[in-house]
C-alpha positions in Angstrom: -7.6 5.2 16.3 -6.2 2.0 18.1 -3.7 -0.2 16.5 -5.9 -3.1 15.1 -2.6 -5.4 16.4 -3.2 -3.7 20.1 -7.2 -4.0 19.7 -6.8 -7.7 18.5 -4.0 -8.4 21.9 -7.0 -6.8 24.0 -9.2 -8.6 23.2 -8.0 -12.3 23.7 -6.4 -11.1 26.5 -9.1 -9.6 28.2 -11.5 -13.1 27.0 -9.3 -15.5 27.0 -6.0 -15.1 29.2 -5.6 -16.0 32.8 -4.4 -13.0 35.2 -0.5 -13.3 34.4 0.0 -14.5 31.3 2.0 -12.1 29.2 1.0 -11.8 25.7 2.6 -11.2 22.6 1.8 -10.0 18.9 3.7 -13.5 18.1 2.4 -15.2 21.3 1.0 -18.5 20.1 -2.9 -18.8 20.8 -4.6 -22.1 19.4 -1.5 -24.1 19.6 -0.8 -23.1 23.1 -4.7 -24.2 23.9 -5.3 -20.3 25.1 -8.0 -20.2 22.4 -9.9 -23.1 21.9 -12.1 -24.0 18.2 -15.4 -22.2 20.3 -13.5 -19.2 21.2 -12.0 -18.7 17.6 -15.3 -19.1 16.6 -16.5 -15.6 19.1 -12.8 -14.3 18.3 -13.6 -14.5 14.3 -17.5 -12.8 15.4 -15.6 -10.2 17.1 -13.6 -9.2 14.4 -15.7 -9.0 11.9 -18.1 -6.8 13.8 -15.4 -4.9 15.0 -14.0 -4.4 11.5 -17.4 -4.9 9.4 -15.7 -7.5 7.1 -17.1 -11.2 6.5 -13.9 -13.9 7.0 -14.7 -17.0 4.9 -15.0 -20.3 6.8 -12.3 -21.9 4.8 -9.9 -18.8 5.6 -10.7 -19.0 9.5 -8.1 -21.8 10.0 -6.2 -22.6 13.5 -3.4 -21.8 11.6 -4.7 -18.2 10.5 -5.7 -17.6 14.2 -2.8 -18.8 16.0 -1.3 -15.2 16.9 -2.2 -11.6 16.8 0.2 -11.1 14.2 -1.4 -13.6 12.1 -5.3 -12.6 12.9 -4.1 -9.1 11.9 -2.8 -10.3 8.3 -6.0 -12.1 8.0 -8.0 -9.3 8.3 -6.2 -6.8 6.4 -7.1 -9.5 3.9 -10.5 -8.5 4.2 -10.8 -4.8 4.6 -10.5 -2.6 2.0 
């Protein structure tokens, strides 16, 4: 089973990363523009399909997307 951290870096790299940029776990994402409101919006789909959880609106903040490390904490949340 993957790393949900190494799943989650995979995944905005492969959508949302230009040919280059190196990533982090701690990498910033919203605040450095990489993901945008609509991509955390397919970002929050993503994981909750990948991870069959529901995140609340009012828990999907730019703050609770704004690195891997952070995402991951979100949805450990969420999972049981």
């Amino acid at each position: 089973m993957e790393d949900m951290k190494d799943v989650i870096l995979k995944y905005v790299i492969e959508e949302y990363a230009d040919e280059g940029d190196e990533l982090t776990y701690a990498s910033p994402l919203i605040s450095s523009g990489l993901v945008d409101s609509f991509s955390m919006v397919s970002l929050k789909r993503f994981l909750e399909v990948k991870y069959k959880i529901s995140i609340p609106d009012e828990d999907a903040s730019p703050e609770a997307f704004d690195s891997v490390d952070k995402i991951a904490a979100l949805v450990l949340r969420f999972t049981s």
